[in-house]
N, CA, C and O atoms as CSV, one atom per row, in Angstrom:
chain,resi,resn,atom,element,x,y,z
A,1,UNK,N,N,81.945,-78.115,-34.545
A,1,UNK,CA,C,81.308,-76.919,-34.025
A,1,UNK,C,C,80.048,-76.634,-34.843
A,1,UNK,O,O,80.100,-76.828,-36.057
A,2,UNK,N,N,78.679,-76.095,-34.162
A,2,UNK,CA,C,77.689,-76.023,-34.948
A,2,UNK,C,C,77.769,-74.470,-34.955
A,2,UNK,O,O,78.202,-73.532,-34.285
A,3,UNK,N,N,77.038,-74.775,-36.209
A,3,UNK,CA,C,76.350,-72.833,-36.534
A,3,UNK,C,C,75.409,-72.911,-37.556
A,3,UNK,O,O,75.495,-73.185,-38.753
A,4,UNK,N,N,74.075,-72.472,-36.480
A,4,UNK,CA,C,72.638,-73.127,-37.077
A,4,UNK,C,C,72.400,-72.091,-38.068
A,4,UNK,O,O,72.436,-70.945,-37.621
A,5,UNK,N,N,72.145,-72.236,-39.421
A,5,UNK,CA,C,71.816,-71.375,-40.221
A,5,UNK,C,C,70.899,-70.020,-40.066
A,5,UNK,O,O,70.973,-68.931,-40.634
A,6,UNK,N,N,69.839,-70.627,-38.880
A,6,UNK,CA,C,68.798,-69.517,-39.021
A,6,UNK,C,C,68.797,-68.445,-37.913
A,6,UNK,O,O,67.872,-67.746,-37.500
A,7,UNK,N,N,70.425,-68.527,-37.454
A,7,UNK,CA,C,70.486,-67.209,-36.202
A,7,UNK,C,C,71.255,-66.258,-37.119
A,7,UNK,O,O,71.552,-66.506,-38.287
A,8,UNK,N,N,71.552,-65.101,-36.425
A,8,UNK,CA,C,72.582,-64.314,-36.728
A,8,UNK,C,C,73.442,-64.073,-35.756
A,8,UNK,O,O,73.013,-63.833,-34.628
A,9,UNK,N,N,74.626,-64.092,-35.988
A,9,UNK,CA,C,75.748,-63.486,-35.588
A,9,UNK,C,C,76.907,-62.082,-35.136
A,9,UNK,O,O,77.086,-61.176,-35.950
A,10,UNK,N,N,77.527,-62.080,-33.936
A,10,UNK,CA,C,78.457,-60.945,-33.925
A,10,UNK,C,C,79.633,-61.349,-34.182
A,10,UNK,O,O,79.961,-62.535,-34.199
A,11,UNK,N,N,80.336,-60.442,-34.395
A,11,UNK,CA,C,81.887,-60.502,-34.102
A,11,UNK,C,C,82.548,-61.179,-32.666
A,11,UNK,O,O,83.467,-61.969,-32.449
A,12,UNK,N,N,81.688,-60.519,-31.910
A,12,UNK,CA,C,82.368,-60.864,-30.342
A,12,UNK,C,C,81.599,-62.484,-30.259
A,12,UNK,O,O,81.806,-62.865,-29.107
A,13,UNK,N,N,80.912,-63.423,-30.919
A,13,UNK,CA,C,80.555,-64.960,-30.590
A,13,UNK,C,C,79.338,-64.681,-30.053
A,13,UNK,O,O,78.890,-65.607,-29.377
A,14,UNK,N,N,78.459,-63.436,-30.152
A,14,UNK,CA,C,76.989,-63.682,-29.667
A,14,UNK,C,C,75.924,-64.253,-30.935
A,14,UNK,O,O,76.043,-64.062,-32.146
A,15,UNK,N,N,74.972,-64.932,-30.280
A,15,UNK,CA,C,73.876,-65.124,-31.114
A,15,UNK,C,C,72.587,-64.850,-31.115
A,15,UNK,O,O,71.945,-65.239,-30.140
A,16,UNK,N,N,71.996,-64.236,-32.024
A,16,UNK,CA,C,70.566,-63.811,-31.774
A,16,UNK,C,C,69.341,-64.720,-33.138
A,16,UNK,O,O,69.347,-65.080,-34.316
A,17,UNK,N,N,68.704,-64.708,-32.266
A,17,UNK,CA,C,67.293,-65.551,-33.519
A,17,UNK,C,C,66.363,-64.495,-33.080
A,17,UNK,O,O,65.889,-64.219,-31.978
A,18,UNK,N,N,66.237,-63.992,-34.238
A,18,UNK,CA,C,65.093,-63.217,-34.435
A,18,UNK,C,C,63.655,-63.811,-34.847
A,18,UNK,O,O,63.402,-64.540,-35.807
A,19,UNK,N,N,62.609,-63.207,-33.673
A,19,UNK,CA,C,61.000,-63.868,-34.160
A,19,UNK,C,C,59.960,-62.632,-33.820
A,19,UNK,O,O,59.492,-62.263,-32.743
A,20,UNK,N,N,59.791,-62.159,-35.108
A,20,UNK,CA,C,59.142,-61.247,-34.781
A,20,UNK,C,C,59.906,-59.749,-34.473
A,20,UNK,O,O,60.867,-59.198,-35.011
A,21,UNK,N,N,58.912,-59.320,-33.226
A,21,UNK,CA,C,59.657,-57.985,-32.700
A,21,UNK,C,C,60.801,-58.460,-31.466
A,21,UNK,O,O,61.431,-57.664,-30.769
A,22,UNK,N,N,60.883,-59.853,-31.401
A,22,UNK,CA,C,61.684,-59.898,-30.024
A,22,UNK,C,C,62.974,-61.200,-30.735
A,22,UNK,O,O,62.949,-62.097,-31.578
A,23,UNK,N,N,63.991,-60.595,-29.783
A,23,UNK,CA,C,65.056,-61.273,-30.101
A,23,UNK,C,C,65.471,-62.638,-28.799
A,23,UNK,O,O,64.720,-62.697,-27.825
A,24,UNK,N,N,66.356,-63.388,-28.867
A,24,UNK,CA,C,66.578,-64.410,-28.059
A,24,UNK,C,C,68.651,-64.119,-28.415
A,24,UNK,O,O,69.262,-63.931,-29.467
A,25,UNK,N,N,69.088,-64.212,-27.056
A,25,UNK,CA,C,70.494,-63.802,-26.955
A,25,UNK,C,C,71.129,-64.869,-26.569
A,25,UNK,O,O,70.749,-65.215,-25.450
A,26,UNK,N,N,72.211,-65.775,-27.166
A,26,UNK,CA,C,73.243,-66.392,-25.965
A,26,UNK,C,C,74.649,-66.540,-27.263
A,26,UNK,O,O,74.872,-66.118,-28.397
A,27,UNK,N,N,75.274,-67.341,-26.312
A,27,UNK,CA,C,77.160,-67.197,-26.649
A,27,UNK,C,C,76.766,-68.579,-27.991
A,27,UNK,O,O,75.932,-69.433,-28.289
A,28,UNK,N,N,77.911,-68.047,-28.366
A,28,UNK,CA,C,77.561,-69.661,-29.647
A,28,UNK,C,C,78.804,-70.502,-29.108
A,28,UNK,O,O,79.484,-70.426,-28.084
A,29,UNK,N,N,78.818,-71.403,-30.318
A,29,UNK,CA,C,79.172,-72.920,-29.585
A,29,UNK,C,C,80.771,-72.809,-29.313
A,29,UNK,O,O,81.470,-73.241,-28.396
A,30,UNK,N,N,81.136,-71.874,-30.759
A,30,UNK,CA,C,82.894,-71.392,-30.642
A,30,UNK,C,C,82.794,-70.877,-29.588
A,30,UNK,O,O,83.249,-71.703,-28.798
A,31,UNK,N,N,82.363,-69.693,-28.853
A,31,UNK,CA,C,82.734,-69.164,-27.658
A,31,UNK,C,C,82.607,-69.994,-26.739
A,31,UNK,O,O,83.505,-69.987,-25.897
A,32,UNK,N,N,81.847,-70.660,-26.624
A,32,UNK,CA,C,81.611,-71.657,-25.101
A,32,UNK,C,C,82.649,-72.666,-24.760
A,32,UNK,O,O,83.094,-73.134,-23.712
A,33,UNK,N,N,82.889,-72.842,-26.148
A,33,UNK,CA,C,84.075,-73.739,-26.485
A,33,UNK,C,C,85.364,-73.441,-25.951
A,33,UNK,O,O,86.089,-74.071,-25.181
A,34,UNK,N,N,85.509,-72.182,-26.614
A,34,UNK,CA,C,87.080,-71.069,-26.401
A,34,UNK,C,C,87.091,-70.265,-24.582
A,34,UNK,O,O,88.001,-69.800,-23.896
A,35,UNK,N,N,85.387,-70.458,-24.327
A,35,UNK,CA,C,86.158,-69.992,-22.727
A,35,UNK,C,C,85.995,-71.306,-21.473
A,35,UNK,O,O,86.132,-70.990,-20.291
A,36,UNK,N,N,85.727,-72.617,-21.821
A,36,UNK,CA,C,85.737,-73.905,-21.263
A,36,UNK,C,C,84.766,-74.028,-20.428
A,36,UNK,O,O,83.825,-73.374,-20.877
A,37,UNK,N,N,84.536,-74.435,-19.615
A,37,UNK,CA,C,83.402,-74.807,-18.222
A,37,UNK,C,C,82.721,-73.470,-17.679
A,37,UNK,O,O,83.275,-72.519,-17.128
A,38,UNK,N,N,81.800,-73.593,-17.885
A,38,UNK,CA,C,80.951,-72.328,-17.623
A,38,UNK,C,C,80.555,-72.705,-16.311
A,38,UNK,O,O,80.049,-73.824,-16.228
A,39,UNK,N,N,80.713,-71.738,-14.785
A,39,UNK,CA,C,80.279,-72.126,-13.837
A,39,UNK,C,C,79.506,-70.993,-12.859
A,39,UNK,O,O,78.847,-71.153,-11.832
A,40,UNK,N,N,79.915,-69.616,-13.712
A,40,UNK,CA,C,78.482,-69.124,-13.253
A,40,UNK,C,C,78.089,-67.881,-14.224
A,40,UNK,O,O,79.043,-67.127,-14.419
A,41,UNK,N,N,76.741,-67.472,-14.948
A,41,UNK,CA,C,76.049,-66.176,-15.371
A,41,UNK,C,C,75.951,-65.167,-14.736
A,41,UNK,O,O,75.749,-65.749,-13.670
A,42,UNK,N,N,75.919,-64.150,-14.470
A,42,UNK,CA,C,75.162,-62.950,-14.637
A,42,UNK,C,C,74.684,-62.531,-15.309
A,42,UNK,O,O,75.187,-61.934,-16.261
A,43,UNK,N,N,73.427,-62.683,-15.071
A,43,UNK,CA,C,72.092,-62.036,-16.071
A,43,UNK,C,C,71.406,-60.449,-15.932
A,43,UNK,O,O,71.044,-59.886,-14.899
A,44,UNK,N,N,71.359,-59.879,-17.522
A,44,UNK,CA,C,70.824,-58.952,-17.011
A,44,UNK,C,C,69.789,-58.693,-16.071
A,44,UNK,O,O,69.271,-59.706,-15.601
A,45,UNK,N,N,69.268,-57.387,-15.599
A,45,UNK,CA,C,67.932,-57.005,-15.133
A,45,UNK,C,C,66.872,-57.125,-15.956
A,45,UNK,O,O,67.086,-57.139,-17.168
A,46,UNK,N,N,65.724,-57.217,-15.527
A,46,UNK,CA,C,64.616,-57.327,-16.473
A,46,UNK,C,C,64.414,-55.937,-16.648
A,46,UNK,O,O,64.978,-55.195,-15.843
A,47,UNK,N,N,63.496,-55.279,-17.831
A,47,UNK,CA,C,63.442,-53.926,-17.705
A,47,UNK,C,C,64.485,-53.011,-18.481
A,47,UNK,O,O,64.384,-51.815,-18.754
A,48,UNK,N,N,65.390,-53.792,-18.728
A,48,UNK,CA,C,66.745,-53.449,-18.676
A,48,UNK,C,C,67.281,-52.278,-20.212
A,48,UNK,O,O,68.277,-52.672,-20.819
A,49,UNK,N,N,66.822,-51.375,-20.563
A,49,UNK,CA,C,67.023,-50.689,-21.988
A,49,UNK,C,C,68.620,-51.137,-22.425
A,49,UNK,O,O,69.490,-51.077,-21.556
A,50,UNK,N,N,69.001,-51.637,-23.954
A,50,UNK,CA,C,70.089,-52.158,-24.534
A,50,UNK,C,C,70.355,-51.593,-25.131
A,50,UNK,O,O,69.392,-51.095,-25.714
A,51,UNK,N,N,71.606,-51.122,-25.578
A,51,UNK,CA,C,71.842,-50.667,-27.136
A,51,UNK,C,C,72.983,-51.722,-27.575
A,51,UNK,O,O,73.814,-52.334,-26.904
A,52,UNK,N,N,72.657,-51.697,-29.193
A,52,UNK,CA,C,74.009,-52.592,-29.699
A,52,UNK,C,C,75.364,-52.484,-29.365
A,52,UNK,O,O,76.053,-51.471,-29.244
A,53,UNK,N,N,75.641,-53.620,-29.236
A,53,UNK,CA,C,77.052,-53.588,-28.571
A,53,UNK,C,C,77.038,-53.361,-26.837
A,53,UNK,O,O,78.126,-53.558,-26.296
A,54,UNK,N,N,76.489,-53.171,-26.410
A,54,UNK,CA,C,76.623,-53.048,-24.906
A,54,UNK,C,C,76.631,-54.229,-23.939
A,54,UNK,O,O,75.710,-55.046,-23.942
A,55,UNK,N,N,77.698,-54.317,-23.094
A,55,UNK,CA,C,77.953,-55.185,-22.559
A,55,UNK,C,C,76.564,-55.292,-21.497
A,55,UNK,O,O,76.034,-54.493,-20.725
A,56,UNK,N,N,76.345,-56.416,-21.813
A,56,UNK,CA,C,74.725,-56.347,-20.517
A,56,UNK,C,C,74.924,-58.075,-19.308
A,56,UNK,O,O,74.304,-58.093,-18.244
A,57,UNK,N,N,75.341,-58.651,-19.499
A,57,UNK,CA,C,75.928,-60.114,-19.058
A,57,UNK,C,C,77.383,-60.459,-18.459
A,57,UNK,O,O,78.097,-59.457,-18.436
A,58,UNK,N,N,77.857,-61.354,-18.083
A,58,UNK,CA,C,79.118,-61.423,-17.447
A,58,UNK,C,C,78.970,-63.049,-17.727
A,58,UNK,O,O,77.780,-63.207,-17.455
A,59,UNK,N,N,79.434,-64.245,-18.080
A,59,UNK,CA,C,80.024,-65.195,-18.345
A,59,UNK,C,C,81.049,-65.422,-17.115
A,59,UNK,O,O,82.014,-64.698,-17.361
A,60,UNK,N,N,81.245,-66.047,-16.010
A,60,UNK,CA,C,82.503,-67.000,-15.662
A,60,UNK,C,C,82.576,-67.910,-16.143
A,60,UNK,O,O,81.489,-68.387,-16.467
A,61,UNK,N,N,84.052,-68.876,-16.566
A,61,UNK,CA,C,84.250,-69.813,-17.058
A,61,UNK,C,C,85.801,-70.284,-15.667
A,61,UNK,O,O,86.108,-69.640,-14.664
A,62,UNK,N,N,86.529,-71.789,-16.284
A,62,UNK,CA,C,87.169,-71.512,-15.129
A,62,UNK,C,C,88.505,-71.300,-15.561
A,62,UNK,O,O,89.583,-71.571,-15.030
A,63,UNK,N,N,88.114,-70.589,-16.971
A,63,UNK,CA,C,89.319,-69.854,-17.555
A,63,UNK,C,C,89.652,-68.204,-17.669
A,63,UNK,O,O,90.760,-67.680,-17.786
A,64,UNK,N,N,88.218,-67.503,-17.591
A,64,UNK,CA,C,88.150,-66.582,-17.853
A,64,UNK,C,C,86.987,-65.611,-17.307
A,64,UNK,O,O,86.125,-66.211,-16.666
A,65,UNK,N,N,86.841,-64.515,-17.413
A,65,UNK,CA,C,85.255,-63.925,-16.911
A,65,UNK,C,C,85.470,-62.938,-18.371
A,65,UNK,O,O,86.355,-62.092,-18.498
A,66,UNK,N,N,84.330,-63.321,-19.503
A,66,UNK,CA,C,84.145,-62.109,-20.284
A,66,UNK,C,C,82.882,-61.553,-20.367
A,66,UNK,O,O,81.967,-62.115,-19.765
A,67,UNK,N,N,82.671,-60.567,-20.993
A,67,UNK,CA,C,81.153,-59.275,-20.839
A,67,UNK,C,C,80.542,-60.151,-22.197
A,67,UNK,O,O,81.152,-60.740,-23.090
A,68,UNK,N,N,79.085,-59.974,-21.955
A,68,UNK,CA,C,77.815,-60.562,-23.187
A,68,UNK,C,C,77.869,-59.844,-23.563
A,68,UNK,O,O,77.948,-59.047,-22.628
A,69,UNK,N,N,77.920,-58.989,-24.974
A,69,UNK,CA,C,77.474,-57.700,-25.621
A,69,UNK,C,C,75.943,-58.064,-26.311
A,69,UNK,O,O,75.617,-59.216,-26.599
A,70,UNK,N,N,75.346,-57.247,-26.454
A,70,UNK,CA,C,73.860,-57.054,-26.665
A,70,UNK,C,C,74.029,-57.017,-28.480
A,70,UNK,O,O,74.238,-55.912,-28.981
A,71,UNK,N,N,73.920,-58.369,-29.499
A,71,UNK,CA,C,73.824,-58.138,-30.586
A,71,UNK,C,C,72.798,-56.908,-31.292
A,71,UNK,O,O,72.935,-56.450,-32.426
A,72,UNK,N,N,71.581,-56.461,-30.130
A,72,UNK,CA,C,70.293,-55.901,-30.570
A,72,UNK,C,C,70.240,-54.790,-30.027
A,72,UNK,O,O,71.286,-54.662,-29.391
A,73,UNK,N,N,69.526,-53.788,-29.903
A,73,UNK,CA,C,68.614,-52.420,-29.136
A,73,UNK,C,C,67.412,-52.671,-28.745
A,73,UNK,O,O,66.550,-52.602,-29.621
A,74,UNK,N,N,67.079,-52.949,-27.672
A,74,UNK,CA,C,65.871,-53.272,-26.827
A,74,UNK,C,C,65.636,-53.496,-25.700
A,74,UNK,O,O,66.642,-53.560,-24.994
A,75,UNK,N,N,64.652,-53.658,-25.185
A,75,UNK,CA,C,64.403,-53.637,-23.659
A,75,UNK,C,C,64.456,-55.309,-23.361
A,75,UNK,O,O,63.700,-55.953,-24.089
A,76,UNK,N,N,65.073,-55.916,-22.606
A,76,UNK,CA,C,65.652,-57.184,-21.646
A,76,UNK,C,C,63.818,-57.391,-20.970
A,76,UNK,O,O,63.214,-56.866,-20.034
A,77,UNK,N,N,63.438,-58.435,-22.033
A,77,UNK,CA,C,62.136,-59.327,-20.909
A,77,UNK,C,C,61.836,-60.398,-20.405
A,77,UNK,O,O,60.921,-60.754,-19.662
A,78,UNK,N,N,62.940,-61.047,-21.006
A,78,UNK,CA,C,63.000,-62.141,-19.719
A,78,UNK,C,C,64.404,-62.885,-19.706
A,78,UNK,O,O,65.108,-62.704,-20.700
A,79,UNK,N,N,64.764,-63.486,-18.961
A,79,UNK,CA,C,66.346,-63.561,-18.511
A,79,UNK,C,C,65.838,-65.210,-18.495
A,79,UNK,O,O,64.742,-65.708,-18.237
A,80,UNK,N,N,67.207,-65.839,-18.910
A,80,UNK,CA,C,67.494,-67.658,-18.331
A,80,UNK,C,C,67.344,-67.778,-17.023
A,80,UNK,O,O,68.431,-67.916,-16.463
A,81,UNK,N,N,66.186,-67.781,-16.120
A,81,UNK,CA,C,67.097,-67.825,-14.845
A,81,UNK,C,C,67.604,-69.761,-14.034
A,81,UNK,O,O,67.831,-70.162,-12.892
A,82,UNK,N,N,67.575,-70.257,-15.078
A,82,UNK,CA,C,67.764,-71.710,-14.535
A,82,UNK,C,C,69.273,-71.796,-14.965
A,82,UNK,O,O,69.827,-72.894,-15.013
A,83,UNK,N,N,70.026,-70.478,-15.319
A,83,UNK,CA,C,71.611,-70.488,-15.740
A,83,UNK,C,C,72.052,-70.101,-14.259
A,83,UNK,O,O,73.278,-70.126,-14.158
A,84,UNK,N,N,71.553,-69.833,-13.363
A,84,UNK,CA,C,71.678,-69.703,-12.137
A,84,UNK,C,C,71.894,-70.564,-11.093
A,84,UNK,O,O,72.584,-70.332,-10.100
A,85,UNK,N,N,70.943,-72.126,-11.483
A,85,UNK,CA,C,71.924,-72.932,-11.064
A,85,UNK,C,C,72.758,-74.273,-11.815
A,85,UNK,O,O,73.473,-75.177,-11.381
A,86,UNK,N,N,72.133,-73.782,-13.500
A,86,UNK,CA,C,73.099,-74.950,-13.856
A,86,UNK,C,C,73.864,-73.795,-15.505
A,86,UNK,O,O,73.459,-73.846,-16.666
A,87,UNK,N,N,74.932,-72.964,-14.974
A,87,UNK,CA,C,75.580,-72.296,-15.689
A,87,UNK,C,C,75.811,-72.875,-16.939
A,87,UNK,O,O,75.550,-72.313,-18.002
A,88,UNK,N,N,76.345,-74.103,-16.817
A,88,UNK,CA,C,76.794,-75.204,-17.577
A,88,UNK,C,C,76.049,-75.370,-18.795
A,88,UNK,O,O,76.658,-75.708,-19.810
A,89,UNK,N,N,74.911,-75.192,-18.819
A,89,UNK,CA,C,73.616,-75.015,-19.697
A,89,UNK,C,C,74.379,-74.680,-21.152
A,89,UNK,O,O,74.447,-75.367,-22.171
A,90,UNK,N,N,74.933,-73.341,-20.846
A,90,UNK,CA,C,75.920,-72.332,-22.110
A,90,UNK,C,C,76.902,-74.001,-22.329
A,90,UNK,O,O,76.507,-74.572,-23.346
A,91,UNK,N,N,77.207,-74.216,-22.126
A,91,UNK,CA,C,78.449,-75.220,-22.466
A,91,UNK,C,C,77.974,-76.229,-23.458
A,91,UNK,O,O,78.334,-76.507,-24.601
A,92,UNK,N,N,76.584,-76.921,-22.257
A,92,UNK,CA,C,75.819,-78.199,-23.180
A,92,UNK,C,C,75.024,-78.043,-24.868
A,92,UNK,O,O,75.215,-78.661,-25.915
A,93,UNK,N,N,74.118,-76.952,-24.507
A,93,UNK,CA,C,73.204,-76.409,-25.184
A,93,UNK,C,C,72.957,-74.915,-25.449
A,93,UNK,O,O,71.967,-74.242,-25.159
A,94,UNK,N,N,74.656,-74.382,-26.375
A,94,UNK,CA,C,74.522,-72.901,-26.102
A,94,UNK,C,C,73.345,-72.387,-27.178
A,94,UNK,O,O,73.023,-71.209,-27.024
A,95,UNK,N,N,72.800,-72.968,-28.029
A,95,UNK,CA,C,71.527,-72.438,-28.787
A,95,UNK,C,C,70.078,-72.934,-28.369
A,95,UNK,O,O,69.079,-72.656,-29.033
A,96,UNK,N,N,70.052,-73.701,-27.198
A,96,UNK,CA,C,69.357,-74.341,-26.679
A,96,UNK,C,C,68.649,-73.600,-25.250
A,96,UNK,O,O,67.988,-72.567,-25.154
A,97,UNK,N,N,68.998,-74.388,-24.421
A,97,UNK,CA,C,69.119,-74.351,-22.577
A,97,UNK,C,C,69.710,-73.303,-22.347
A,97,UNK,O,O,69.186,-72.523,-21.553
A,98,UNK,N,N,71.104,-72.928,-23.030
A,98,UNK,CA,C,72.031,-71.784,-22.788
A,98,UNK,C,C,71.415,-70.931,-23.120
A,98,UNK,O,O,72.201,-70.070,-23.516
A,99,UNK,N,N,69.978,-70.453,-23.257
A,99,UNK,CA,C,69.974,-68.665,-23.840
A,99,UNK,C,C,70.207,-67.944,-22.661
A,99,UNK,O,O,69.902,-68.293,-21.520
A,100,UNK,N,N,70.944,-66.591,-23.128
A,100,UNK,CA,C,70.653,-65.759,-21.915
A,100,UNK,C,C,69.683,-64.856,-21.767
A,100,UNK,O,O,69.623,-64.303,-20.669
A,101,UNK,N,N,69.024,-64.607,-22.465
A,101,UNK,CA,C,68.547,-63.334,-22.370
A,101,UNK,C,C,67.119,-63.182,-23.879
A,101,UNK,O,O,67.441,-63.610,-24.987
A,102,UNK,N,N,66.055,-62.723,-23.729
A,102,UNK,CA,C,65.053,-62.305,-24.512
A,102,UNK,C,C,64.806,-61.060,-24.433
A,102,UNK,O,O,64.818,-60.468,-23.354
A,103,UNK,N,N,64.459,-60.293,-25.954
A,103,UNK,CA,C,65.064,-58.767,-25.787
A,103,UNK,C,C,63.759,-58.178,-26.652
A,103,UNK,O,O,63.950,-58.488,-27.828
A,104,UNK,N,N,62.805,-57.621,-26.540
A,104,UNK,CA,C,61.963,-56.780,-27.220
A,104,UNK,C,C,62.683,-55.424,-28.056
A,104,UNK,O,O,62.965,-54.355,-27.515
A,105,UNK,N,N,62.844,-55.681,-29.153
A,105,UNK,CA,C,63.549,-55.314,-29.993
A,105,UNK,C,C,62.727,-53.856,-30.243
A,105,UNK,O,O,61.497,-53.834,-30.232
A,106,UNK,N,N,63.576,-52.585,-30.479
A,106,UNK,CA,C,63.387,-51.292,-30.225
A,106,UNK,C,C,63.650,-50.899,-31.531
A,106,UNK,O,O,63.086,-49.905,-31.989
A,107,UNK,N,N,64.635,-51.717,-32.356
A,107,UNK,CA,C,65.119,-51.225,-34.152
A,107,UNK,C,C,65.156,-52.826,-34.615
A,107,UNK,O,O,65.574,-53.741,-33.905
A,108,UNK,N,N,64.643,-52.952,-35.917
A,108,UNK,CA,C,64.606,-54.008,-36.447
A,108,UNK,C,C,65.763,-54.507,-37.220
A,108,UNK,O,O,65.780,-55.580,-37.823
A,109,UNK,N,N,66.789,-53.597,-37.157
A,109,UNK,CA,C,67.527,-53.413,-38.509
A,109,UNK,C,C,68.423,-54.798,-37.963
A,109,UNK,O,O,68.436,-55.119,-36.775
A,110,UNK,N,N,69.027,-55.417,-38.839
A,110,UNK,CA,C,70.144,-56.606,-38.612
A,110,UNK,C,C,71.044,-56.544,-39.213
A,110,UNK,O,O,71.867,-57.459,-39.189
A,111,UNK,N,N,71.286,-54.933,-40.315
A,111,UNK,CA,C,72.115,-55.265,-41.296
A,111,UNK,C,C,73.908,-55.635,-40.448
A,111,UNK,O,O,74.831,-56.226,-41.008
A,112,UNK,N,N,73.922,-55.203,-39.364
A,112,UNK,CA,C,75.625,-55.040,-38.707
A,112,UNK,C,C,75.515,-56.801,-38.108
A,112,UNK,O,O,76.456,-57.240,-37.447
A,113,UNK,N,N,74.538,-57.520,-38.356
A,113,UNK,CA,C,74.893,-58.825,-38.162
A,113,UNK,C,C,75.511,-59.773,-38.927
A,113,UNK,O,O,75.417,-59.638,-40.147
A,114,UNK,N,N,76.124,-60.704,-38.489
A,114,UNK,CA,C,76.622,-62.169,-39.712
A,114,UNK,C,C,75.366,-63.045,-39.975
A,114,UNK,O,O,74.273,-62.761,-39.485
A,115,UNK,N,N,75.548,-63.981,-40.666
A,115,UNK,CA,C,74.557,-64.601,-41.158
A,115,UNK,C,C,75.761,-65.978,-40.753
A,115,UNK,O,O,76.747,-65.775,-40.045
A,116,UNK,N,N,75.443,-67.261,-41.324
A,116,UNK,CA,C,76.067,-68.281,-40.912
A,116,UNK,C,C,77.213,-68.486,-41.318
A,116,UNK,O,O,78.285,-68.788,-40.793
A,117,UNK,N,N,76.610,-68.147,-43.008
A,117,UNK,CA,C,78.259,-68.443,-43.705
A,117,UNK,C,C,79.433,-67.070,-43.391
A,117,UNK,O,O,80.631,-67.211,-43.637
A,118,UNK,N,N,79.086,-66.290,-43.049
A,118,UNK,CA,C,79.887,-64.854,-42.913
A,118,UNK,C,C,80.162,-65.486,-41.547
A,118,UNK,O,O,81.347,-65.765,-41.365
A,119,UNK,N,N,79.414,-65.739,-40.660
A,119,UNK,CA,C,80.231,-66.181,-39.079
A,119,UNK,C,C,81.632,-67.452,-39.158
A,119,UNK,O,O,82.758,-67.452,-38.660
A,120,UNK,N,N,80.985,-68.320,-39.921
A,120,UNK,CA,C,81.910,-69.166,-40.158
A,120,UNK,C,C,83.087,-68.428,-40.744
A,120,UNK,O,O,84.063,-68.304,-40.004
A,121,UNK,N,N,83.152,-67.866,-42.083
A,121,UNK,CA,C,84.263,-67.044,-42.101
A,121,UNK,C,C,85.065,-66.513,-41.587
A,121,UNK,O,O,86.288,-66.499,-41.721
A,122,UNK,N,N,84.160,-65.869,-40.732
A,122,UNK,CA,C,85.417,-65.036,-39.758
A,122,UNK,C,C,85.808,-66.161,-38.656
A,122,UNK,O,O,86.896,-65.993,-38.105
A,123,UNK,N,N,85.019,-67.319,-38.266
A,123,UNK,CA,C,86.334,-68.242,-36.810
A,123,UNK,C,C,87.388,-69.023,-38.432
A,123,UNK,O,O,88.602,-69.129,-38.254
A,124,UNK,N,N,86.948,-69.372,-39.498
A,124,UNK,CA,C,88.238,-69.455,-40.289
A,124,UNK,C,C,89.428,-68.633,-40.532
A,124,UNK,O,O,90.520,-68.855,-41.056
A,125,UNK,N,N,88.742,-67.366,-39.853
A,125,UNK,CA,C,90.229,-66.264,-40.525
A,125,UNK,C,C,91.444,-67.205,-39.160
A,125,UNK,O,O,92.637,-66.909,-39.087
C-alpha cells in the first residue's frame, strides 16, 4: 500500500496535497483498497462552498456506497469529470487519475490533518 509522503491525511482515508491556496481531494490507496472495484463517482458541484468534514462525494464500489468528506474549507473548482466514465481511475491511480475534486481553500490551517507517518499509524492500529 502506498502513502506518498507529501499529502496529508484524514481519519476517514481522504487525501489532500496542498499547493498554494488550492487543495486537490481523492480516497487513498487503503480506502480504494478496503471498498474494492470502484464503478461509479458522484462528484461534487462546481461552485460548491465546503466545510471540513462534510460529506461532498459519494463513491460506489461493488461492495459498498460511502460519502467523500471534504479534508478542507473551500469552494469546489473543478471536479474529475473523466471519473464519470472510467470510475475505476480511484482504484488504478487513487493519487493520480483518481482525484476527485480541486478545492480553493477558504482557511489554510492543516493542523486537524495526518501527515504520512501519523496516517500510517493509524491503518496499523
Amino acid at each position: 500500500m502506498t502513502i506518498p509522503a507529501d499529502l496529508k491525511y484524514t481519519k476517514e482515508h481522504e487525501w489532500v496535497r496542498i499547493e498554494g491556496d488550492q487543495a486537490t481531494i481523492g480516497l487513498t490507496d487503503h480506502a480504494q483498497e478496503a471498498l474494492g472495484d470502484i464503478v461509479f463517482v458522484e462528484l461534487p458541484e462546481l461552485d460548491r462552498e465546503l466545510s471540513i468534514e462534510e460529506a461532498f462525494a459519494v463513491v460506489e464500489s461493488v461492495k459498498a456506497v460511502s460519502d467523500v468528506y471534504s479534508p478542507v474549507a473551500g469552494t469546489v473548482l473543478s471536479i474529475n469529470e473523466s471519473l464519470e466514465e472510467t470510475p475505476e481511475s480511484v482504484n488504478s491511480d487513487p493519487y493520480g487519475d483518481g482525484w476527485i475534486a480541486k478545492v480553493q481553500l477558504s482557511n489554510s490551517d492543516t493542523s486537524h490533518l495526518m501527515d504520512a507517518e501519523a496516517y500510517a499509524a493509524l491503518l496499523a492500529e
